[in-house]
C-alpha positions as CSV (number, residue, x, y, z in Angstrom):
1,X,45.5,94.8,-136.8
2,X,47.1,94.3,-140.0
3,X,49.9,96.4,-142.1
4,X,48.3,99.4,-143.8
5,X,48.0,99.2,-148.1
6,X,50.6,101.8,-149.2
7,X,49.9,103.9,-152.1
8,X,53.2,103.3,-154.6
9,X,55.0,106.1,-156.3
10,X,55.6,106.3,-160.0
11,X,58.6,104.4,-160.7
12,X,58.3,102.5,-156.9
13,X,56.7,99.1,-158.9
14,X,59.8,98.8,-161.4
15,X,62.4,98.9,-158.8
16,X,60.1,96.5,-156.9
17,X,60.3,93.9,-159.7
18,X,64.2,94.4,-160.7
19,X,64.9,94.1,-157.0
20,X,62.3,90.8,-156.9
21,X,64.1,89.0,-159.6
22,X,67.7,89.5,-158.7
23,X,66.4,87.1,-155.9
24,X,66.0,84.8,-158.4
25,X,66.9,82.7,-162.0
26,X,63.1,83.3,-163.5
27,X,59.9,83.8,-161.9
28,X,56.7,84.1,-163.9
29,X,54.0,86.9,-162.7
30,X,51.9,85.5,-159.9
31,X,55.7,84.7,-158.1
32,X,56.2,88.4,-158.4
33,X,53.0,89.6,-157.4
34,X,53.4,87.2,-154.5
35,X,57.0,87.6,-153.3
36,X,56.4,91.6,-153.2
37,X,53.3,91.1,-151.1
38,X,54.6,88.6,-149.2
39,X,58.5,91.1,-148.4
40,X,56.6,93.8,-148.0
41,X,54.0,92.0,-145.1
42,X,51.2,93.0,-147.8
43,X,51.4,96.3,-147.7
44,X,52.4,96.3,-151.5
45,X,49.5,94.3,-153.4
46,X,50.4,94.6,-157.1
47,X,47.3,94.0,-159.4
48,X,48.0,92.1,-162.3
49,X,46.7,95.6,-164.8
50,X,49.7,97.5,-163.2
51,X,52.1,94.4,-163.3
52,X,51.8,92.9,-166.6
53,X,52.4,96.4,-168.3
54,X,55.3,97.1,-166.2
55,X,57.7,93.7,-166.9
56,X,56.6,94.3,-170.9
57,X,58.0,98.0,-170.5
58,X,61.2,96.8,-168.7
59,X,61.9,93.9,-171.2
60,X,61.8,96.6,-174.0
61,X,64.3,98.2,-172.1
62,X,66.7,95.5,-171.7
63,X,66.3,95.0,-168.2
64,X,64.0,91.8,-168.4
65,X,64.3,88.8,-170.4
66,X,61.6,86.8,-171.4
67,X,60.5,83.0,-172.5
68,X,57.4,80.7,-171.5
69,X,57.7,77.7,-170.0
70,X,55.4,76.0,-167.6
71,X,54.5,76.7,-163.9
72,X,54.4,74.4,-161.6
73,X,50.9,74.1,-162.0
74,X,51.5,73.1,-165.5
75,X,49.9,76.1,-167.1
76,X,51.8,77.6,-170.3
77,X,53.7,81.3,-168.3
78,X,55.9,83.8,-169.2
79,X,59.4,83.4,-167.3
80,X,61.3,86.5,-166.1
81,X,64.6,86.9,-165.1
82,X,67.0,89.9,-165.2
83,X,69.6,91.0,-167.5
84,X,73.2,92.2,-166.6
85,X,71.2,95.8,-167.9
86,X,68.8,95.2,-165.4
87,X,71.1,94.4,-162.7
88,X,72.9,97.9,-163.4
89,X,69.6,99.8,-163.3
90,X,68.6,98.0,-160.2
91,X,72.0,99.6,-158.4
92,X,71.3,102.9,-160.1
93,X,67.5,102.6,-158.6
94,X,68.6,101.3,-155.1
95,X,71.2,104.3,-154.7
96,X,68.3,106.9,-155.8
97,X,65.6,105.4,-153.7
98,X,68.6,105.7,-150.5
99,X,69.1,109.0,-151.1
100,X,65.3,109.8,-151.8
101,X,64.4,108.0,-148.3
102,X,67.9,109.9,-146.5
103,X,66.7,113.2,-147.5
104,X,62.4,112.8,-146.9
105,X,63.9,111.5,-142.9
106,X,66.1,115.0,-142.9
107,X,63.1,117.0,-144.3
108,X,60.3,115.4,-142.1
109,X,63.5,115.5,-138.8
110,X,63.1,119.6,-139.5
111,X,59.4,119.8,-139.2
């Protein structure tokens, strides 16, 4: 039987994609979409409608830069890669998301 589709939390698909490219120099959106399914044994599938808006909102932030270039296909894409901002925010995420997942294990321990 295969791994159940999990339902993200607001905010989970950001930290998903900083922690996705601090893996990496640049990777362009289907590489993303792909390397999350493929760490998270496809139980995160990212749609393209949820992914697309997301690295546009973090490259507005600062966390994300940006240029095209050509996959390996040789179709015109949009390269990502992360910014020292982004690699700050992606420690700042990590630590909240530990401390989310310590106390949910200590909550769901008591019931």
């Amino acid at each position: 039987m295969g791994r159940q589709r999990i339902d993200l939390l607001l905010g989970t698909l950001d930290v998903l994609i900083l922690q996705c490219l601090s893996r990496s120099q640049r990777l362009h959106g289907y590489d993303i979409i792909d390397w999350i399914a493929h760490r998270s044994e496809d139980a995160f599938r990212i749609e393209e409608g949820a992914l697309y808006p997301a690295l546009h909102r973090l490259e507005l932030r600062g966390w994300l830069a940006a240029d095209w270039g050509l996959s390996d296909n040789n179709r015109r894409a949009k390269f990502y890669q992360l910014t020292p901002s982004g690699r700050r925010q992606l420690e700042r995420q990590k630590a909240d998301w530990r401390r989310l997942a310590g106390t949910m294990a200590q909550v769901l321990e008591l019931g």
